[in-house]
VEXKOLFI-832423 format. One record per residue: residue number from 1; residue in one letter; x, y, z of N, C-alpha, C in turn. Coordinates in steps of 0.1 Angstrom, whole numbers. Example, Ala and Ser with C-alpha at 12.3 -4.5 7.8 and 13.67 -1.06 7.14 Angstrom:
(1,A,(132,-57,78),(123,-45,78),(132,-33,78))
(2,S,(128,-22,71),(137,-11,71),(129,0,79))
END
This chain:
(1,X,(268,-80,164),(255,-76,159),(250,-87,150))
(2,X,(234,-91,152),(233,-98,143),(218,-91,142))
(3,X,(213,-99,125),(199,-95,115),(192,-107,124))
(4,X,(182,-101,128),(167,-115,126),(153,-107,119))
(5,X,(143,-118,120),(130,-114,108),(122,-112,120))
(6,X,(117,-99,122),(103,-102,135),(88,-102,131))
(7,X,(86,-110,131),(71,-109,122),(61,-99,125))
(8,X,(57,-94,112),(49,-83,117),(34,-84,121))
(9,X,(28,-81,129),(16,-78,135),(2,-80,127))
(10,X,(5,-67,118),(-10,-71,105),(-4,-64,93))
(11,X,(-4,-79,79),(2,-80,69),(-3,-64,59))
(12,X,(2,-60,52),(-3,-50,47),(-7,-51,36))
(13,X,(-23,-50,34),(-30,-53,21),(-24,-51,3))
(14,X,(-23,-39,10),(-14,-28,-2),(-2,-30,-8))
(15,X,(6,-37,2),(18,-40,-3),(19,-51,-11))
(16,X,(6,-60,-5),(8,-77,-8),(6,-70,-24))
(17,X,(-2,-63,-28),(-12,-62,-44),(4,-56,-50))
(18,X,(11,-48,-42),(22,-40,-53),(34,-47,-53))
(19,X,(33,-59,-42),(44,-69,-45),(50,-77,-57))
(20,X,(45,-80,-61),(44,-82,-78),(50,-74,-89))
(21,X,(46,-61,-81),(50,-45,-92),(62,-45,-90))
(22,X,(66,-46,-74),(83,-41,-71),(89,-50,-76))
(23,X,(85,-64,-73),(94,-78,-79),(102,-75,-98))
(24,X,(87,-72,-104),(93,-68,-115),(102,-59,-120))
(25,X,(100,-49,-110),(106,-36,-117),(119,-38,-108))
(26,X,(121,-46,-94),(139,-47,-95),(145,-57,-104))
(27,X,(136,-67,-108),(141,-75,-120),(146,-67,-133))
(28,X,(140,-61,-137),(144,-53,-154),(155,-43,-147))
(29,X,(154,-34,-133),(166,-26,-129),(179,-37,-128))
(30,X,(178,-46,-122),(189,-59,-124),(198,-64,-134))
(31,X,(182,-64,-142),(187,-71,-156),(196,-59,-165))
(32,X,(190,-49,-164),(199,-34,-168),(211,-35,-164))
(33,X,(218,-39,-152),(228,-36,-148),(236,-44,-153))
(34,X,(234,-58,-155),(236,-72,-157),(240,-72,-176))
(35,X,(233,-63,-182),(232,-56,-196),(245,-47,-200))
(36,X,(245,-40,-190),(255,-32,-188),(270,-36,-184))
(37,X,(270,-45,-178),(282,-56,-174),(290,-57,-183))
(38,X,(283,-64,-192),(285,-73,-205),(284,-61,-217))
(39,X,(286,-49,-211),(292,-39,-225),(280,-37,-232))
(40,X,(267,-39,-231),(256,-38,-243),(251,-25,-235))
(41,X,(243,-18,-240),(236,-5,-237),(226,-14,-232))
(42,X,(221,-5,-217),(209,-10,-209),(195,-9,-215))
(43,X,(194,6,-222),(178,7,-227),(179,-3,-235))
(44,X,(187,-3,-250),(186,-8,-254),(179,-26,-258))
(45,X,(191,-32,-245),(190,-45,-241),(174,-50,-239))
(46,X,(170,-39,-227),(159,-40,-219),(146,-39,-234))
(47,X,(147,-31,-241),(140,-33,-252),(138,-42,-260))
(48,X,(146,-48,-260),(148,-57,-271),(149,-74,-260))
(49,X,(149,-70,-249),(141,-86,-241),(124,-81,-240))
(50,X,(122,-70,-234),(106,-69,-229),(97,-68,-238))
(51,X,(102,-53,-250),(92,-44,-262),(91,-52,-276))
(52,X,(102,-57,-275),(105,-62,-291),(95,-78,-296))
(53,X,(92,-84,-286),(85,-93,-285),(69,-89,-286))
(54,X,(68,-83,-287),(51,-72,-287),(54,-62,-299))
(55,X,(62,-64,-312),(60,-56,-321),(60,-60,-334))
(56,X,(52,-76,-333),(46,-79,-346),(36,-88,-346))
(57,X,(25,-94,-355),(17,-97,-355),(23,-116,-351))
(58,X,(33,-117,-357),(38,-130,-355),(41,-133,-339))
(59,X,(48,-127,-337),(58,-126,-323),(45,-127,-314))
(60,X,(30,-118,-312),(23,-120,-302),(14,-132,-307))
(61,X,(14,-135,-317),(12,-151,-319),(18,-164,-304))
(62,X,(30,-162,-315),(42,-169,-306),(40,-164,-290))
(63,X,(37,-152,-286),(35,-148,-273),(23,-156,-268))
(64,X,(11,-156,-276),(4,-165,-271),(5,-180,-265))
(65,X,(8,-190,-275),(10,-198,-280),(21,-206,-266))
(66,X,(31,-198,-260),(41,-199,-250),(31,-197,-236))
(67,X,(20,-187,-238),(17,-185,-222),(3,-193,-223))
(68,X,(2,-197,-230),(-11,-213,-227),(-7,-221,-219))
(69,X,(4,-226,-221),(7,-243,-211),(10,-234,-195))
(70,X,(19,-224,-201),(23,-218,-185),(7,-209,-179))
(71,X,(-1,-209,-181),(-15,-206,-173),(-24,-216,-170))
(72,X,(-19,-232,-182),(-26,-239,-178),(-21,-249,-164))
(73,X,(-8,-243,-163),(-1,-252,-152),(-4,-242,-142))
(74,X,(-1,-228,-141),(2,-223,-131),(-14,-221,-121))
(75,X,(-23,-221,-135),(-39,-225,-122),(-36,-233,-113))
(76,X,(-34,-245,-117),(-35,-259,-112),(-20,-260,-100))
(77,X,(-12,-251,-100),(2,-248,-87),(-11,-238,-82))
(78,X,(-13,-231,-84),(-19,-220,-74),(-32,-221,-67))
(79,X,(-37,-229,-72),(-43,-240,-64),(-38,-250,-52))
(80,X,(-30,-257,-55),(-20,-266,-45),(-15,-256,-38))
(81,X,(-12,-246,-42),(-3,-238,-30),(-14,-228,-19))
(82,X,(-23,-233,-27),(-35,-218,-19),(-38,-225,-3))
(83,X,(-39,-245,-10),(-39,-255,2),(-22,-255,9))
(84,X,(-20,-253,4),(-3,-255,13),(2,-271,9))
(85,X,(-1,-272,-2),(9,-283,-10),(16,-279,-19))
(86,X,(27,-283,-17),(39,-277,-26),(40,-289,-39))
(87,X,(30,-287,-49),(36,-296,-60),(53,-289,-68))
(88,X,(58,-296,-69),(73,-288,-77),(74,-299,-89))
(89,X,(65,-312,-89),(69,-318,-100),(60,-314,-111))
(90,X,(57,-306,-117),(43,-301,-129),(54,-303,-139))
(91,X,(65,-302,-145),(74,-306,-154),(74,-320,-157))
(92,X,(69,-327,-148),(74,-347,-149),(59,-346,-154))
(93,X,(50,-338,-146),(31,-346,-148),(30,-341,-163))
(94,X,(36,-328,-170),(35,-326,-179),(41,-335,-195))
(95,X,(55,-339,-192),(59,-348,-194),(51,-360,-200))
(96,X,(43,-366,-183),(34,-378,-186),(26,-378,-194))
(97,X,(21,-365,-189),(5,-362,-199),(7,-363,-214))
(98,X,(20,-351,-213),(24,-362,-234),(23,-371,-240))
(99,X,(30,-378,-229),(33,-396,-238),(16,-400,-234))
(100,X,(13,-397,-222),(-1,-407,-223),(-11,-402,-237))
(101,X,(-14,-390,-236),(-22,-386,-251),(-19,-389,-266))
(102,X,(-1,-387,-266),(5,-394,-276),(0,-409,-284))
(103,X,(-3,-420,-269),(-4,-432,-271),(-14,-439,-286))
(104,X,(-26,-425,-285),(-35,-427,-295),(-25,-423,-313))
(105,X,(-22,-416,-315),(-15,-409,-326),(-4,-419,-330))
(106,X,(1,-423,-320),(16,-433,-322),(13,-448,-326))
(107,X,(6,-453,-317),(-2,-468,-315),(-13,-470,-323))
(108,X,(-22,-457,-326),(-37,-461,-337),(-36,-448,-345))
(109,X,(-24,-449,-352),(-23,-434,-362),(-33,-433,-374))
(110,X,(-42,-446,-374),(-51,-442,-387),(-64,-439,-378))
(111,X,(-65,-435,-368),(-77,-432,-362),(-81,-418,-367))
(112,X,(-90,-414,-370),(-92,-402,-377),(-106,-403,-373))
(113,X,(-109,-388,-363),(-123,-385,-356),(-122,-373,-348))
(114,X,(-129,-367,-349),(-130,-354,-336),(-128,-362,-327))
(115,X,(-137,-379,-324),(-135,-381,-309),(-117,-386,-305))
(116,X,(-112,-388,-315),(-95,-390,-315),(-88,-378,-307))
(117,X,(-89,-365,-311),(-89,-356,-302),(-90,-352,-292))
(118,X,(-106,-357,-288),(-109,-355,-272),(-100,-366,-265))
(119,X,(-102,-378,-271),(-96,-388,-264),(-83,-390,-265))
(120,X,(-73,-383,-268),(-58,-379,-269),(-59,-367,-253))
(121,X,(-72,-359,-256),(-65,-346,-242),(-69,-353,-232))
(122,X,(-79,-360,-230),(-85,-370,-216),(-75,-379,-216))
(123,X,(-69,-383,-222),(-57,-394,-214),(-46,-385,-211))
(124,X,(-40,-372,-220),(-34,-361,-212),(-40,-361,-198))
(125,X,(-46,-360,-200),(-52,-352,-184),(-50,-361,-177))
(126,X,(-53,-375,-177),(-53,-391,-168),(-48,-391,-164))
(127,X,(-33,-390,-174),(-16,-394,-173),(-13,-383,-164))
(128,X,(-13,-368,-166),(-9,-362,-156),(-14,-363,-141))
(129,X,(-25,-364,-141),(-30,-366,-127),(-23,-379,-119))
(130,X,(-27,-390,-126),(-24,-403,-120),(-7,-402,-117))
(131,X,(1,-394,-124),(14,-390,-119),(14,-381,-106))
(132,X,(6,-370,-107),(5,-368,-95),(-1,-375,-84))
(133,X,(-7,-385,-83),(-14,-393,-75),(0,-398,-64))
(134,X,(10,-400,-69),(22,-407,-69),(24,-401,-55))
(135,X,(29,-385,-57),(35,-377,-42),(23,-374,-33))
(136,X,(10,-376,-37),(-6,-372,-29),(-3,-381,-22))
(137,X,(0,-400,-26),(-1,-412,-21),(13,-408,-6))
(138,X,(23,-408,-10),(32,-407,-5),(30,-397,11))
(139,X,(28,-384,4),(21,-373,10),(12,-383,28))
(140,X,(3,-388,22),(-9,-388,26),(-8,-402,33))
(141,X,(3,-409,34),(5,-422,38),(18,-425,49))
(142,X,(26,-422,43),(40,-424,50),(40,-409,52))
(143,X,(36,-397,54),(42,-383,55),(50,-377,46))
(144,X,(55,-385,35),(71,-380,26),(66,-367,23))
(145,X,(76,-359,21),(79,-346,15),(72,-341,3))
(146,X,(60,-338,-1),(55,-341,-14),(67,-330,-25))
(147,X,(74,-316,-17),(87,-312,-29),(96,-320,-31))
(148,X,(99,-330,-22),(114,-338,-28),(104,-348,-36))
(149,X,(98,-356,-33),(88,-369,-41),(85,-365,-59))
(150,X,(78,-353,-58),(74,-345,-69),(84,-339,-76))
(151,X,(95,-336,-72),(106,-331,-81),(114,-341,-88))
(152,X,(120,-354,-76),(126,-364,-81),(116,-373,-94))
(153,X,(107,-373,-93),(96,-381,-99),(94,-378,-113))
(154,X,(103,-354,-114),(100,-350,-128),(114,-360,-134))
(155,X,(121,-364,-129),(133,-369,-133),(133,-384,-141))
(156,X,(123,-390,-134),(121,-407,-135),(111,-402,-151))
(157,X,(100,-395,-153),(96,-391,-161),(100,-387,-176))
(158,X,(112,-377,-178),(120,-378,-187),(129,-385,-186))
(159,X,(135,-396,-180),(142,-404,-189),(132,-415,-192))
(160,X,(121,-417,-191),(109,-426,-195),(106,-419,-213))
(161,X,(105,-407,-211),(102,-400,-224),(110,-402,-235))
(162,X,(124,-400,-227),(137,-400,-236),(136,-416,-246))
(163,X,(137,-423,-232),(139,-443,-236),(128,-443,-247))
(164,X,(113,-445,-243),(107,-445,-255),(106,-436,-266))
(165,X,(110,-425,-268),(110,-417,-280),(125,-425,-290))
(166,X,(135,-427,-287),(144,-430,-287),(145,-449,-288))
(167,X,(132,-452,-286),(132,-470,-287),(122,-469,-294))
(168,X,(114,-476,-287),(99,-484,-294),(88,-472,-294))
(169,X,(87,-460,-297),(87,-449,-302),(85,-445,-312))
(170,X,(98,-446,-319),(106,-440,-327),(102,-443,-342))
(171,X,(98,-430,-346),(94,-434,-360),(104,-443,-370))
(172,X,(98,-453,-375),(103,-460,-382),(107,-456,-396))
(173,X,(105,-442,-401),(109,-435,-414),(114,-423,-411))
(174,X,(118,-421,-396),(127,-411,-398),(138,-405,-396))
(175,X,(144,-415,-400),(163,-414,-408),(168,-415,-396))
(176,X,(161,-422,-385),(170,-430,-371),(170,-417,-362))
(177,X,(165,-400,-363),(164,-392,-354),(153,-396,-344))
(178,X,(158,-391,-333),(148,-391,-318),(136,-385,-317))
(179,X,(123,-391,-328),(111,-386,-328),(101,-396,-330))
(180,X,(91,-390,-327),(77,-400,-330),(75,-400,-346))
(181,X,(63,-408,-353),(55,-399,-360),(45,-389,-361))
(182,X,(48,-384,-369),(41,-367,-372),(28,-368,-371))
(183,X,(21,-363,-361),(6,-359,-364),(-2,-356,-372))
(184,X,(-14,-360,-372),(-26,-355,-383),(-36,-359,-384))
(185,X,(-39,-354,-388),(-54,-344,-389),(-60,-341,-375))
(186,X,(-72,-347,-373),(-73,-349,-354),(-69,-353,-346))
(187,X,(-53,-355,-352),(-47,-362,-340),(-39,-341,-337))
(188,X,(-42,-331,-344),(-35,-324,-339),(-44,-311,-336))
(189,X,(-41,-298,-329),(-53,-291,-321),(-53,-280,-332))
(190,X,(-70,-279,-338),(-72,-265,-349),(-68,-252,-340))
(191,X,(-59,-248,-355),(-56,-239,-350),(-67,-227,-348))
(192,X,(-67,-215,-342),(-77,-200,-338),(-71,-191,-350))
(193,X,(-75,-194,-362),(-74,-183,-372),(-63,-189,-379))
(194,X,(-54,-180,-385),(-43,-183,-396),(-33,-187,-393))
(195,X,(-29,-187,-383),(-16,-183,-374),(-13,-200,-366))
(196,X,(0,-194,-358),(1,-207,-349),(-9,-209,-333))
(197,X,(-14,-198,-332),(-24,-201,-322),(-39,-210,-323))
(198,X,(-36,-219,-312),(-45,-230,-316),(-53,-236,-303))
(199,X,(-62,-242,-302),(-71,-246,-292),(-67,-247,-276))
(200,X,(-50,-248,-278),(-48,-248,-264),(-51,-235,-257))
(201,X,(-43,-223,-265),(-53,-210,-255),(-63,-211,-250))
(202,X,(-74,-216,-255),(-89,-212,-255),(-91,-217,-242))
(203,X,(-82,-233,-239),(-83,-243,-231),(-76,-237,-213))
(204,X,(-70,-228,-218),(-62,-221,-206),(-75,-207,-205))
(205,X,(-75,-202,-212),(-90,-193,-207),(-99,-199,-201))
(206,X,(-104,-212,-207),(-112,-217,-199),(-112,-222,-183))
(207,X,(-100,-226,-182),(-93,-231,-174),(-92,-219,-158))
(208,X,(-91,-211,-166),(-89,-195,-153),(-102,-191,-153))
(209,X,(-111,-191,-159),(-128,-188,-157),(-132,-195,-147))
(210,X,(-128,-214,-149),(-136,-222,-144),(-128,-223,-130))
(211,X,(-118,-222,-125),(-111,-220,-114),(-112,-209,-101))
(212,X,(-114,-201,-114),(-114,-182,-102),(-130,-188,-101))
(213,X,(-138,-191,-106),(-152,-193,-96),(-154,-205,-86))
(214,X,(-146,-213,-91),(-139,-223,-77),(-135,-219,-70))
(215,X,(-127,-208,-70),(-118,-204,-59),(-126,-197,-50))
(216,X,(-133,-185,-54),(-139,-176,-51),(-154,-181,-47))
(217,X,(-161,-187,-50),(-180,-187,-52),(-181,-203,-45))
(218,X,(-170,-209,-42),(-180,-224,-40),(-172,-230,-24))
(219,X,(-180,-240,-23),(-175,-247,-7),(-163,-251,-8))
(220,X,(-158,-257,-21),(-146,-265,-24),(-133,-252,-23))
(221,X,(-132,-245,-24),(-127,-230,-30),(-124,-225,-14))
(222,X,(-135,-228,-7),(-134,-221,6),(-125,-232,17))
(223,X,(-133,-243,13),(-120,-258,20),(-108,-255,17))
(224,X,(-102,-254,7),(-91,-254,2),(-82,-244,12))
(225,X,(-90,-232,10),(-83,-219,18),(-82,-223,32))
(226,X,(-96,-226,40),(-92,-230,53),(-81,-238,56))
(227,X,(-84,-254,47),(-73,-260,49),(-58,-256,49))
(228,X,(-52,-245,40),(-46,-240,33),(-37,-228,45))
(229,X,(-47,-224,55),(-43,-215,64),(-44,-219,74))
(230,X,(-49,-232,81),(-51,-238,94),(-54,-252,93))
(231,X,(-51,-263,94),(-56,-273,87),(-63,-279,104))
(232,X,(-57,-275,113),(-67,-280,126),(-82,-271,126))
(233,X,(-85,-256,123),(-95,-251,122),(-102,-264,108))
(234,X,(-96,-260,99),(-104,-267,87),(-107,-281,96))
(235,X,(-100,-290,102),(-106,-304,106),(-117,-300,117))
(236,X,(-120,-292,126),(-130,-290,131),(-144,-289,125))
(237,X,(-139,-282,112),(-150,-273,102),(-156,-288,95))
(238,X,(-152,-298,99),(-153,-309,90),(-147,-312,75))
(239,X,(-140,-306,74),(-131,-305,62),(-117,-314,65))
(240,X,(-113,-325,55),(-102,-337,48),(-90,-329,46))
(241,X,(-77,-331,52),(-67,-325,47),(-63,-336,42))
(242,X,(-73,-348,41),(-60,-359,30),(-68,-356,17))
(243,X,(-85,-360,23),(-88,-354,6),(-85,-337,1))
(244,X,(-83,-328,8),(-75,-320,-1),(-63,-321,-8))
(245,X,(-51,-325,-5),(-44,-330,-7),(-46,-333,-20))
(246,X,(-53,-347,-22),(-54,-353,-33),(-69,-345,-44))
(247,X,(-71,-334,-42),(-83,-331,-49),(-68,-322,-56))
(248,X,(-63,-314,-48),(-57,-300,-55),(-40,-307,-65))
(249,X,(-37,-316,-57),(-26,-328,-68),(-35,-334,-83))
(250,X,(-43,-334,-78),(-51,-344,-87),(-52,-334,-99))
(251,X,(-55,-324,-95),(-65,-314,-104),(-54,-305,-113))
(252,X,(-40,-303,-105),(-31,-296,-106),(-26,-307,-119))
(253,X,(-20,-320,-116),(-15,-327,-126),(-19,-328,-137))
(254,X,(-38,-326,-139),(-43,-327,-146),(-43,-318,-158))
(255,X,(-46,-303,-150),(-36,-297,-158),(-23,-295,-165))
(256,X,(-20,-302,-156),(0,-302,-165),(-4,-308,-177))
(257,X,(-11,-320,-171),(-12,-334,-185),(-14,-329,-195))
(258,X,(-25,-318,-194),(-32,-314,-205),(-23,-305,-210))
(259,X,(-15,-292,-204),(-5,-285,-212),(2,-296,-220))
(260,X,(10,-308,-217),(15,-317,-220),(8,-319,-235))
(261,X,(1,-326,-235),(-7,-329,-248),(-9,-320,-257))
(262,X,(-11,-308,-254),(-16,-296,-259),(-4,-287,-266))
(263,X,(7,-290,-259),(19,-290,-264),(26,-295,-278))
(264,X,(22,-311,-277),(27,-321,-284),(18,-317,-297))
(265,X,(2,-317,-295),(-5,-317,-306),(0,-305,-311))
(266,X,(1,-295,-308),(0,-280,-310),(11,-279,-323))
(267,X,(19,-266,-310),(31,-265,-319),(38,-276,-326))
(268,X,(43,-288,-317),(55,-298,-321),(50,-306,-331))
(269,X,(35,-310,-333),(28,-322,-338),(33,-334,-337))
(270,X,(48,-334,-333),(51,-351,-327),(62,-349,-313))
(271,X,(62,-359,-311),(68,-367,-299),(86,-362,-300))
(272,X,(92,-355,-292),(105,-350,-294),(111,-353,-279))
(273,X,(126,-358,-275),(131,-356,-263),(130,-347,-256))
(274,X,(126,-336,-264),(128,-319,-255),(109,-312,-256))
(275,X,(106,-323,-246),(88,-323,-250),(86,-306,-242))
(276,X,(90,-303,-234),(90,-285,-225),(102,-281,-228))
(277,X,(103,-269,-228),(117,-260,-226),(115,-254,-211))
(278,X,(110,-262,-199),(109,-257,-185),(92,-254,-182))
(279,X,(84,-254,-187),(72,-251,-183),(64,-251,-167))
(280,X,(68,-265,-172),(64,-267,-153),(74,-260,-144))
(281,X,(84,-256,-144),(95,-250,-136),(89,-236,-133))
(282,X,(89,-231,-145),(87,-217,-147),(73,-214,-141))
(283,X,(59,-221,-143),(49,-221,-136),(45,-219,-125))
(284,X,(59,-224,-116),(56,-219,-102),(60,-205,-102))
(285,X,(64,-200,-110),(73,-182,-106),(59,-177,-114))
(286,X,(48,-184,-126),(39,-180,-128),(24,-179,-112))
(287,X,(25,-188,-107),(17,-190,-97),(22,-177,-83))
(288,X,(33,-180,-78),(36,-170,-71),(33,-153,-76))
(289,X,(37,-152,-90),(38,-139,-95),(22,-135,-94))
(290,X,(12,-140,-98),(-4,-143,-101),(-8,-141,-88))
(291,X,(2,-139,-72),(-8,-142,-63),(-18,-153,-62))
(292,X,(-17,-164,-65),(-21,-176,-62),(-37,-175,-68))
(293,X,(-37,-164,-75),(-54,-163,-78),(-52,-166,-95))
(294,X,(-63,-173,-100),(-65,-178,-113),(-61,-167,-122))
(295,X,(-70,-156,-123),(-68,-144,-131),(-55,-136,-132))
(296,X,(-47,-132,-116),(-30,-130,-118),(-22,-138,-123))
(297,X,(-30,-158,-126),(-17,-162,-134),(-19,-163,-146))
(298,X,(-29,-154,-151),(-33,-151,-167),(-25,-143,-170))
(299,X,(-21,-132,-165),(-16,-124,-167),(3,-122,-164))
(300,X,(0,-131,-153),(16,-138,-149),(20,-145,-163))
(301,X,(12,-154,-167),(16,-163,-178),(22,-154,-189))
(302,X,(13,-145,-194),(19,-135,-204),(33,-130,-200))
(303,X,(35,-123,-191),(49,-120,-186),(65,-132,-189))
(304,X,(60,-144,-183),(68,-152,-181),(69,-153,-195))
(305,X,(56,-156,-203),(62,-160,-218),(68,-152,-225))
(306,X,(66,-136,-227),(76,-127,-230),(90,-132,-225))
(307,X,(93,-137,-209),(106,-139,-207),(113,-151,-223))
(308,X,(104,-159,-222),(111,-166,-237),(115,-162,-249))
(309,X,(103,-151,-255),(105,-148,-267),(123,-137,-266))
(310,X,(116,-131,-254),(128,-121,-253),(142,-127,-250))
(311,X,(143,-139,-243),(154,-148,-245),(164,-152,-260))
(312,X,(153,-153,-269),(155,-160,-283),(159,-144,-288))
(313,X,(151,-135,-289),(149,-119,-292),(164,-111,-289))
(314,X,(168,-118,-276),(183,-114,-273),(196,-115,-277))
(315,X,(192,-132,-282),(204,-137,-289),(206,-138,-302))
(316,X,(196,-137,-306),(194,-124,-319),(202,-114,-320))
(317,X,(192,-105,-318),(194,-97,-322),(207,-87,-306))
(318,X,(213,-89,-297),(224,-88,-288),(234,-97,-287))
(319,X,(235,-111,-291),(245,-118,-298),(248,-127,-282))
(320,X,(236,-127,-274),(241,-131,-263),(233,-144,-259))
(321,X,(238,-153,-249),(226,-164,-244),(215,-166,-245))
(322,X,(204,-174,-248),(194,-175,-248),(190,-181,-234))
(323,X,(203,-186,-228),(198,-187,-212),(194,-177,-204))
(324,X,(197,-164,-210),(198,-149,-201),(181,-148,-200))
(325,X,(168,-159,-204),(158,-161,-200),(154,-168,-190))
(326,X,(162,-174,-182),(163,-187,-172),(170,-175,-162))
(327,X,(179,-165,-164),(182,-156,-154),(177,-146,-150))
(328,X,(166,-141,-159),(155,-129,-152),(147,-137,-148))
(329,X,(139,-150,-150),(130,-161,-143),(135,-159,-128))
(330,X,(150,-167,-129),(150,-163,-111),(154,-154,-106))
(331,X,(154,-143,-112),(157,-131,-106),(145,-123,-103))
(332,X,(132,-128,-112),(120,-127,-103),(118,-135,-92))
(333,X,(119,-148,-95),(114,-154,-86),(121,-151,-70))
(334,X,(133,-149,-71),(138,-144,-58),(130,-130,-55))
(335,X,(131,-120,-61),(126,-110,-58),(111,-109,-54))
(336,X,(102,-117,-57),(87,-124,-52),(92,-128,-39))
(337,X,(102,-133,-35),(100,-145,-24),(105,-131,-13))
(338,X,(113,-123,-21),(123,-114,-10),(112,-105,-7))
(339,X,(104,-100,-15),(93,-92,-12),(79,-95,-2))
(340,X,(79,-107,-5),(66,-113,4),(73,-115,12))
(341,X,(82,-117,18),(93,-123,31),(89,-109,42))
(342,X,(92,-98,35),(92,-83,38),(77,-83,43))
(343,X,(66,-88,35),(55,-80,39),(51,-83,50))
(344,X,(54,-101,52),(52,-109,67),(59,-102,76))
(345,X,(76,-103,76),(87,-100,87),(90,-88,81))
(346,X,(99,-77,97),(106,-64,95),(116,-73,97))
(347,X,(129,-64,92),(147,-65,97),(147,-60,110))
(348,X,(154,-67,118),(160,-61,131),(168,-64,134))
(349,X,(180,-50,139),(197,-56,140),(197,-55,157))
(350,X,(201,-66,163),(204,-65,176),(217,-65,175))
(351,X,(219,-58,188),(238,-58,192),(238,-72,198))
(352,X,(255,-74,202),(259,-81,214),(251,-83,222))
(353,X,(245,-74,231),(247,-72,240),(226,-72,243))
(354,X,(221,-73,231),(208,-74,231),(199,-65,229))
(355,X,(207,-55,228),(198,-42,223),(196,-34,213))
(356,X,(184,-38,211),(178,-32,193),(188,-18,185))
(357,X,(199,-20,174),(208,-14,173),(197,0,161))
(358,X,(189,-10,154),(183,-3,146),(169,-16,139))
(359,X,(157,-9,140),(146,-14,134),(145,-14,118))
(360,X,(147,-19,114),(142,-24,97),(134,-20,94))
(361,X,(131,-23,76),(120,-20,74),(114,-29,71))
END
């Protein structure tokens, strides 16, 4: 007897919208069980990763503050993916986009200007793009794989971060640790009120406004898609699968850059080895989760960033891993993939002998 996938006939609307729902809710039943393993009480546990992060004025600060860079990346993946380009490196573009905005604060620290500011996030955004340009070129020339090009590339990236933070970098007054100097004034992003929430949110709302009407309302939005679902129809239609390619790389990196920057200014105010704790990674399980639409990875982003607080929230206050946030990440992320798998293809067990033993669901 063996399982194959038979693809089904016509996708089901309904399912595709509650795919999302199921993904989550076998994630938290998972993570319950996974809770329970390890001897801790499941409500419990499950409270104190998902609720507890949503029960102070600080904490949804912090909740904010985490799902900025992951909405500002995950537009700019769900876009590339809507075309059927797999960017996987938004971790390396984000990366870049650091050090490139960095350049002004580190190299011309007495520059002091609003325009210091703008011109720290526009070289963010340069740096990340022009990084992505890298697997678009590759992509779009020789054929290479733009997931293996873009992933290996986040790698060449941090140890470029590492070297100069760690060399010619490296603040010169601070007691020989692996940092830049400390930002200030406009070299760092005002904060939205009293708190740690600061211009990057604003920049990620804007970001899903100006996108979902790209996506939705314009010719570019509709290229993308065609391209994205037929790229011989789209070449008939007169529509570029190289310049898509490079519009939705371009635009995607650009955003990383900018989380990148927006990062650095933000929370960290300087230059550190450990510039993401995974952003770009996690991005993509924001983009898939989001349905590839601007406004679901607003709302994705919130989710995923609760997965961090509730990470830190667990080892706290449960005495356990703070990686046990890297383990419900892919334990969505599988459960997205296993779910959409389903809505395309049924299970079907044939016998030996060729005959349908039993139809799936």
């Amino acid at each position: 007897m063996k399982l194959i996938l038979e693809k089904r006939q016509q996708r089901s609307k309904r399912m595709a919208l509650l795919s999302p729902v199921l993904a989550i809710a076998l994630t938290i039943a998972t993570g319950a069980i996974i809770f329970a393993m390890q001897g801790l009480n499941p409500a419990k546990a499950i409270f104190v990763y998902f609720l507890e992060p949503l029960t102070s004025v600080w904490s949804i600060e912090e909740l904010i503050v985490k799902a900025a860079p992951l909405v500002l990346i995950g537009v700019g993946l769900a876009l590339c993916y809507q075309a059927r380009v797999w960017n996987i490196g938004a971790e390396g573009q984000l990366t870049i986009g650091a050090l490139a905005g960095s350049i002004i604060p580190i190299l011309f620290n007495s520059w002091q200007s609003p325009l210091t500011l703008v011109t720290m996030l526009l070289l963010g955004m340069l740096g990340g793009a022009a990084y992505a340009a890298i697997p678009a070129f590759l992509k779009t020339r020789f054929n290479a794989n733009e997931i293996l090009t873009s992933l290996m590339l986040v790698y060449v990236a941090q140890y470029l971060a590492d070297w100069l933070i760690r060399g010619p970098w490296r603040d010169p007054d601070g007691f020989n640790f692996p940092k830049s100097v400390t930002f200030e004034g406009w070299q760092l992003l005002p904060a939205i009120g009293n708190g740690r929430v600061h211009l990057g949110a604003g920049l990620a709302i804007a970001a899903v406004i100006i996108f979902a009407v790209i996506a939705s309302k314009t010719l570019k939005g509709f290229e993308i898609r065609v391209i994205g679902s037929s790229p011989r129809a789209g070449s008939f239609s007169g529509f570029s699968q190289k310049r898509t390619i490079y519009f939705t790389m371009l635009v995607s990196g650009a955003l990383a850059g900018l989380a990148g920057i927006c990062e650095i200014a933000g929370p960290s105010g300087q230059l550190q080895p450990a510039i993401s704790p995974g952003y770009g990674f996690t991005a993509i399980i924001v983009a898939f989760l989001g349905r590839l639409n601007p406004v679901g990875v607003l709302f994705a982003g919130v989710l995923l960033a609760i997965s961090y607080l509730g990470g830190e929230a667990a080892q706290i206050s449960l005495g356990i891993s703070a990686k046990i946030s890297q383990v419900f990440q892919g334990m969505l992320l599988f459960f997205i993939l296993a779910c959409d798998a389903l809505i395309l293809y049924k299970i079907r067990f044939i016998s030996s002998n060729g005959k349908t033993v039993k139809a799936g669901i």
